[in-house]
N, CA, C and O atoms as CSV, one atom per row, in Angstrom:
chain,resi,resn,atom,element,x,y,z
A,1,UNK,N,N,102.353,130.460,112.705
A,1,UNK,CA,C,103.176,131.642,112.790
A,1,UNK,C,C,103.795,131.865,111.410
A,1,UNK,O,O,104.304,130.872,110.891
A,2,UNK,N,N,103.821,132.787,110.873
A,2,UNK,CA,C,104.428,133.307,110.085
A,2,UNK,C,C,105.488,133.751,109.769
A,2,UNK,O,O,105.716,134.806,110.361
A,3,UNK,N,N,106.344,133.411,109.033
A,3,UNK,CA,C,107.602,133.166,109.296
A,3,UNK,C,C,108.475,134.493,108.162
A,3,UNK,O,O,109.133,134.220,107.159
A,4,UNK,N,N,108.277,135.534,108.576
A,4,UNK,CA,C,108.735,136.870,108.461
A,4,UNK,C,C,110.722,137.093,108.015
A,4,UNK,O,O,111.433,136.302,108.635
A,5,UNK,N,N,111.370,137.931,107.185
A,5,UNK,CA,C,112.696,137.848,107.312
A,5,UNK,C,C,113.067,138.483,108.578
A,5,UNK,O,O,114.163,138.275,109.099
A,6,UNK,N,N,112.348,139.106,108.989
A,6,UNK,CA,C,113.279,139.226,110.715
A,6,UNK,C,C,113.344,138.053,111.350
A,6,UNK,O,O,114.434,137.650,111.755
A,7,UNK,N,N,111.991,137.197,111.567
A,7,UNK,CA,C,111.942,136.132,112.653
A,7,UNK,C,C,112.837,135.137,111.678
A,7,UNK,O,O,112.986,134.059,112.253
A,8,UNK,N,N,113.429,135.160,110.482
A,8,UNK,CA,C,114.347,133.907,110.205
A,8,UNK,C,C,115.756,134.908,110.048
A,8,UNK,O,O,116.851,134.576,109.592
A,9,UNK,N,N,115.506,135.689,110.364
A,9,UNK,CA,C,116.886,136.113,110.384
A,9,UNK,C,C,117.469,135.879,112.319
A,9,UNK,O,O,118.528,135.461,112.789
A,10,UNK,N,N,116.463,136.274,112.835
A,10,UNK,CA,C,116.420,135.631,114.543
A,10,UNK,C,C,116.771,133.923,114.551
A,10,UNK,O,O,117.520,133.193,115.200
A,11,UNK,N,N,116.146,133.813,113.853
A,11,UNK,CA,C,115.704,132.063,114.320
A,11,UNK,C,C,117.584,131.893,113.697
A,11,UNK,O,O,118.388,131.345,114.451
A,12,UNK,N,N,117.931,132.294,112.655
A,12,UNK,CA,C,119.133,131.910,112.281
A,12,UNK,C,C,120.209,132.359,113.408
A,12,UNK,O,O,121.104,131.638,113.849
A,13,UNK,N,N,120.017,133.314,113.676
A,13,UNK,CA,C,120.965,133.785,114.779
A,13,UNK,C,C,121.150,132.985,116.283
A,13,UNK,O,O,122.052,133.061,117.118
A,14,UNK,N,N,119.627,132.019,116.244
A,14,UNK,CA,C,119.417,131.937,117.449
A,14,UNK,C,C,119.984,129.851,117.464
A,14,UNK,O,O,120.116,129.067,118.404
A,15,UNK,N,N,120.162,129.680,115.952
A,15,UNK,CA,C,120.620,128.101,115.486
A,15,UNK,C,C,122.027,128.141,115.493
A,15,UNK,O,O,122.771,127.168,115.614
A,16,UNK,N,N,122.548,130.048,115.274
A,16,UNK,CA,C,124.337,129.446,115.438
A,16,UNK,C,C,124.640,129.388,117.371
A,16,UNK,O,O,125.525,128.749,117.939
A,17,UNK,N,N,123.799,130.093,117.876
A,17,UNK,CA,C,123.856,129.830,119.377
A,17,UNK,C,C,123.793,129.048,119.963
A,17,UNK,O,O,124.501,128.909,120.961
A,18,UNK,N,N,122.737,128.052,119.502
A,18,UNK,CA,C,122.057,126.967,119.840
A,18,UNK,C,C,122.108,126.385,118.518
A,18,UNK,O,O,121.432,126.670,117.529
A,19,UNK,N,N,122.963,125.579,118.653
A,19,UNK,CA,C,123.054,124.126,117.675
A,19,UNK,C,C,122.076,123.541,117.991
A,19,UNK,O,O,121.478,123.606,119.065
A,20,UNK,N,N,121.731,122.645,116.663
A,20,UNK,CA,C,121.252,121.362,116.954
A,20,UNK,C,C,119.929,121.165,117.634
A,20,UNK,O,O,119.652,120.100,118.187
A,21,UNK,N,N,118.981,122.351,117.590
A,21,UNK,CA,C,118.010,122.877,118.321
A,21,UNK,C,C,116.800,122.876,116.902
A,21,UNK,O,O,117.161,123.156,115.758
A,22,UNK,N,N,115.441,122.529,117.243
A,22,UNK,CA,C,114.660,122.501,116.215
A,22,UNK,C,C,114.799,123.716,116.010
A,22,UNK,O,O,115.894,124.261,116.149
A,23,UNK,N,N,113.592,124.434,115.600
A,23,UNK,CA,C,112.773,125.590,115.192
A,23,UNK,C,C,112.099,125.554,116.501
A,23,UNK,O,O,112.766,125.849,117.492
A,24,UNK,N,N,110.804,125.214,116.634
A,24,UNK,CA,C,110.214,125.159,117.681
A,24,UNK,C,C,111.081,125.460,118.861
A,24,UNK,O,O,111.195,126.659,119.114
A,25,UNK,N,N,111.809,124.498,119.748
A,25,UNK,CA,C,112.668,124.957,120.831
A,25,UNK,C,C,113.565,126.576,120.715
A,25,UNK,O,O,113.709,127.429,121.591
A,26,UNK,N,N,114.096,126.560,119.177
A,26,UNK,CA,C,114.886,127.848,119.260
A,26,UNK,C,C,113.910,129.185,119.801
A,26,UNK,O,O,114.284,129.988,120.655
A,27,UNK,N,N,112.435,129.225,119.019
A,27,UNK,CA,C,111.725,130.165,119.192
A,27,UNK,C,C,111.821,130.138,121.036
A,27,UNK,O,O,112.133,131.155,121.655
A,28,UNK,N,N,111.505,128.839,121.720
A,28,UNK,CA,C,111.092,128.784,122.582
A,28,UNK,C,C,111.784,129.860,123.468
A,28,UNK,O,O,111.316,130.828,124.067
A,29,UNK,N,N,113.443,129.230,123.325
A,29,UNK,CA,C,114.708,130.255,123.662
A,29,UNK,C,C,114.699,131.371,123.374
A,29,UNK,O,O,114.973,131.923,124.439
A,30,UNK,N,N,114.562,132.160,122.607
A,30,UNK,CA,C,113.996,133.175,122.120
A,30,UNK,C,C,113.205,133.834,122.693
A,30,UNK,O,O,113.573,134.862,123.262
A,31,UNK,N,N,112.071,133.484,122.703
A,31,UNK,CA,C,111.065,134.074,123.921
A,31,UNK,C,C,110.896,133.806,125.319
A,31,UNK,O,O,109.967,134.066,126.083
A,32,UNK,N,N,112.013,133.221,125.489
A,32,UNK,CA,C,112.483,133.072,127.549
A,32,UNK,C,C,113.661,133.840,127.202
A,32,UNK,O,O,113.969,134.697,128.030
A,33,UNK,N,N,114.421,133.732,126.134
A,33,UNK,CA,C,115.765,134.861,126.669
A,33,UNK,C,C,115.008,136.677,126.400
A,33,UNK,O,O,115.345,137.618,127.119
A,34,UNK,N,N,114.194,136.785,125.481
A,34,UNK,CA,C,113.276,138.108,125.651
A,34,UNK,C,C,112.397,138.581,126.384
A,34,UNK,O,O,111.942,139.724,126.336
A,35,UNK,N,N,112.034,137.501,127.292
A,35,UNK,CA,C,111.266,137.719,128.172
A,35,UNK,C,C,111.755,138.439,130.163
A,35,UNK,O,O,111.299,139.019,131.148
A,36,UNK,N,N,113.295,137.619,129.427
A,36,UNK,CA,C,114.499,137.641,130.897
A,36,UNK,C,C,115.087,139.296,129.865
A,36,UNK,O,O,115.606,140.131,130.604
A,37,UNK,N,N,115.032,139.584,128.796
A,37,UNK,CA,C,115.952,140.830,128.854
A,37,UNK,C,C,114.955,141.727,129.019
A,37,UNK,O,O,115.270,142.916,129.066
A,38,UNK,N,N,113.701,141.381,129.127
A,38,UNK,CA,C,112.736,142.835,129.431
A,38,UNK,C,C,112.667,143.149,130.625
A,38,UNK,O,O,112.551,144.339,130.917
A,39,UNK,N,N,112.731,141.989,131.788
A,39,UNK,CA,C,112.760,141.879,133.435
A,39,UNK,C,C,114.259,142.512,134.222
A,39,UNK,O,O,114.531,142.952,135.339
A,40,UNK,N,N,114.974,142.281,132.993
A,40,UNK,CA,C,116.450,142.969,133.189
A,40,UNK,C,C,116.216,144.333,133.036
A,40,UNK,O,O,116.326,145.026,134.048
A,41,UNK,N,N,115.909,144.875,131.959
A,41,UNK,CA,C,115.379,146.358,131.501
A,41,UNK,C,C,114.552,146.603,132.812
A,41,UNK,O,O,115.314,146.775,133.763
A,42,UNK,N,N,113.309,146.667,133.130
A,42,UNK,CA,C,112.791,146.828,133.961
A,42,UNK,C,C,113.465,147.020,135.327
A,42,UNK,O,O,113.411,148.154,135.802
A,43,UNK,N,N,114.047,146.128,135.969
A,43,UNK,CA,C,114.873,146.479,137.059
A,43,UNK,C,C,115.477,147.361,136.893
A,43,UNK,O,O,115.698,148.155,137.807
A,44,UNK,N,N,115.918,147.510,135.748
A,44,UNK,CA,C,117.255,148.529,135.158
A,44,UNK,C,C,116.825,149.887,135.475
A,44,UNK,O,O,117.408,150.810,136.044
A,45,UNK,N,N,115.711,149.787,134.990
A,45,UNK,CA,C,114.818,151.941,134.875
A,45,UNK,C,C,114.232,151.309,136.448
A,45,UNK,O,O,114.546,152.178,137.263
A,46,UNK,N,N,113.747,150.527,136.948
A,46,UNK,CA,C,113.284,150.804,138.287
A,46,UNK,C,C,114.851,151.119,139.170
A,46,UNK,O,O,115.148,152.309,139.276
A,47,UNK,N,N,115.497,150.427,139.580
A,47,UNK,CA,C,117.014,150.599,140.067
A,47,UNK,C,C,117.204,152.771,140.439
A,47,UNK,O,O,117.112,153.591,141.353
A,48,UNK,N,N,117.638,152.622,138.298
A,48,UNK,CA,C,117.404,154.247,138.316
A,48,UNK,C,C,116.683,154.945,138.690
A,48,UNK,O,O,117.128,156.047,139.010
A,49,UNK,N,N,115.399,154.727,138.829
A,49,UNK,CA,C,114.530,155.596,139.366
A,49,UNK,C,C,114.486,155.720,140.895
A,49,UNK,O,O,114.092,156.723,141.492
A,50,UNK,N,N,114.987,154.463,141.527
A,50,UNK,CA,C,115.242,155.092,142.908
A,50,UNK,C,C,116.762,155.309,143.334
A,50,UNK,O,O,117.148,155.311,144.503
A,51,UNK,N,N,117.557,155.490,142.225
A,51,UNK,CA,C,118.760,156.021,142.466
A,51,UNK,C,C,118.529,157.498,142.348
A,51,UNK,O,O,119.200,158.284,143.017
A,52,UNK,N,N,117.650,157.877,141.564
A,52,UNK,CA,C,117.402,159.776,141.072
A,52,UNK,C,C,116.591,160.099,142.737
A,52,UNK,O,O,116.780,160.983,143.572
A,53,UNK,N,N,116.036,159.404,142.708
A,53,UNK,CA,C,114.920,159.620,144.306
A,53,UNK,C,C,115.635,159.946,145.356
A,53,UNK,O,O,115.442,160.927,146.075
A,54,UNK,N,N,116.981,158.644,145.537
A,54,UNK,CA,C,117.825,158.912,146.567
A,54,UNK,C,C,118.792,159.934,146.564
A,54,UNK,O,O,118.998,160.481,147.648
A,55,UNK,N,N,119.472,160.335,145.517
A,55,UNK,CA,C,120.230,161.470,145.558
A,55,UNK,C,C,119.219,162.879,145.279
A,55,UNK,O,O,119.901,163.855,144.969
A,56,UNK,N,N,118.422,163.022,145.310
A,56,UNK,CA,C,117.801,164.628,145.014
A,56,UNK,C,C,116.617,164.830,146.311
A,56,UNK,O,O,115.825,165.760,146.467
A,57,UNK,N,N,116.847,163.465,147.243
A,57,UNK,CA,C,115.749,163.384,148.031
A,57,UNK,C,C,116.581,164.327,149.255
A,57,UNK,O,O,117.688,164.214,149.781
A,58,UNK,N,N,115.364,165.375,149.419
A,58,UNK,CA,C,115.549,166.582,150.389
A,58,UNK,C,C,116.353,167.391,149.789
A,58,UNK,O,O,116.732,168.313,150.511
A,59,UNK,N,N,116.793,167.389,148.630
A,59,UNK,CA,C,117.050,168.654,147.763
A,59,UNK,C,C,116.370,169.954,148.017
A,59,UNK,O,O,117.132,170.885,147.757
A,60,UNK,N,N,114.723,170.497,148.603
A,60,UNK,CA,C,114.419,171.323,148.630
A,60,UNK,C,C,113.772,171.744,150.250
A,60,UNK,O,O,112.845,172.428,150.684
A,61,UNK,N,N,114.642,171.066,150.692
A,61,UNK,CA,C,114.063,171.016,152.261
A,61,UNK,C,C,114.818,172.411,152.874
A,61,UNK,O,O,116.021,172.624,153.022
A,62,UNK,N,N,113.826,173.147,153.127
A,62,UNK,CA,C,113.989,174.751,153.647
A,62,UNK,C,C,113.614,175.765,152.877
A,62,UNK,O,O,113.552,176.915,153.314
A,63,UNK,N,N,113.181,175.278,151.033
A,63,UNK,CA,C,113.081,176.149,150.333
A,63,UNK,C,C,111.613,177.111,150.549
A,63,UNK,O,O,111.323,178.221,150.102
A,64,UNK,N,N,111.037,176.393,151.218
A,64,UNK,CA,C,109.206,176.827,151.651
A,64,UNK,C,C,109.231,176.843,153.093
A,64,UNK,O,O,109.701,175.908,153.742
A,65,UNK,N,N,108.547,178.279,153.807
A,65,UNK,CA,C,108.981,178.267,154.857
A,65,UNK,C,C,107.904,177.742,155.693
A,65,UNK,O,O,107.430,176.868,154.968
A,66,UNK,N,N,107.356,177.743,156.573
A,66,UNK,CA,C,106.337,177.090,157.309
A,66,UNK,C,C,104.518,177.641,157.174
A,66,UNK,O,O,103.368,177.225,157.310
A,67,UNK,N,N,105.410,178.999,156.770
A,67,UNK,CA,C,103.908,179.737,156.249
A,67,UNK,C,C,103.828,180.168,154.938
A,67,UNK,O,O,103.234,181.171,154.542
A,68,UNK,N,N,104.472,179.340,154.261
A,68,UNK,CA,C,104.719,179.126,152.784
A,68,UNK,C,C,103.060,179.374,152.377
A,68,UNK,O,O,102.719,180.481,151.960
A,69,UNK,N,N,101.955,178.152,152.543
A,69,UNK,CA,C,100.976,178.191,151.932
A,69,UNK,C,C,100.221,179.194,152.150
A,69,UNK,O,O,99.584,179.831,151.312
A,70,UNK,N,N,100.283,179.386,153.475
A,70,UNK,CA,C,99.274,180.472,154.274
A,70,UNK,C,C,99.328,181.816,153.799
A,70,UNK,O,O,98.425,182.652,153.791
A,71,UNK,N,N,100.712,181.929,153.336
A,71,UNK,CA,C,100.848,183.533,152.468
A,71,UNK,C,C,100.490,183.258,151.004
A,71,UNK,O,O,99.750,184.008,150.367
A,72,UNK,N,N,101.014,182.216,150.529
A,72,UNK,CA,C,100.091,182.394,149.421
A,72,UNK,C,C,98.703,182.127,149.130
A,72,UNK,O,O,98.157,182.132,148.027
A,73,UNK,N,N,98.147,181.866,150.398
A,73,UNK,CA,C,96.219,182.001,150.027
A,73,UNK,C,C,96.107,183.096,150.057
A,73,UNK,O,O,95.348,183.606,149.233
A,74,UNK,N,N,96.789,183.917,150.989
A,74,UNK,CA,C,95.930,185.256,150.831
A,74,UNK,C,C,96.301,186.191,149.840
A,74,UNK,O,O,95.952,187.363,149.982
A,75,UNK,N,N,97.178,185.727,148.530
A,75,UNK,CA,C,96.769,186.641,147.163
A,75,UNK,C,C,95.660,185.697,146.421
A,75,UNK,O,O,95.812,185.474,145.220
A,76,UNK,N,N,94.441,185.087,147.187
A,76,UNK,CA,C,93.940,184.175,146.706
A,76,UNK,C,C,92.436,184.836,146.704
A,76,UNK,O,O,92.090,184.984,147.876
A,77,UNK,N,N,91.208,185.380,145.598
A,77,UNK,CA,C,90.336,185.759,145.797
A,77,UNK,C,C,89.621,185.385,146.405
A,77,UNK,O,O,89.563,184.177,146.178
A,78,UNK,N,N,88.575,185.801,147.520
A,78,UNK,CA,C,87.722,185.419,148.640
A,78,UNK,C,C,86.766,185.032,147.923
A,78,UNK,O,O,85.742,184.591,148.444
């Protein structure tokens, strides 16, 4: 691995957190605590997305009447 100034600017960030921790293990931490904040994210926009579902759900219930489609086929060319 290549050891980039972001990933030692991480790895440094991730040695004042974790003392006393190689390199190796810090990365390790690193990529289990990024792996747990993407599963967090994820729940996060899934959560929202059925919070938008539940409040707008039947928002348009009555707006189409029963012969909604049926009138509009017939401006429909034969």
């Amino acid at each position: 691995m290549t050891e980039t100034d972001d990933l030692a600017a991480a790895l440094d960030a991730a040695a004042a957190r974790w003392p006393g921790l190689s390199c190796a293990r810090l990365l390790v931490r690193l990529a289990l605590d990024g792996r747990r904040a993407a599963q967090d994210a994820r729940d996060e926009r899934h959560r929202r997305r059925l919070e938008a579902i539940e409040t707008h759900s039947g928002c348009l219930s009555g707006v189409y009447g029963t012969d909604y489609l049926k009138q509009l086929r017939e401006d429909w060319p034969a």
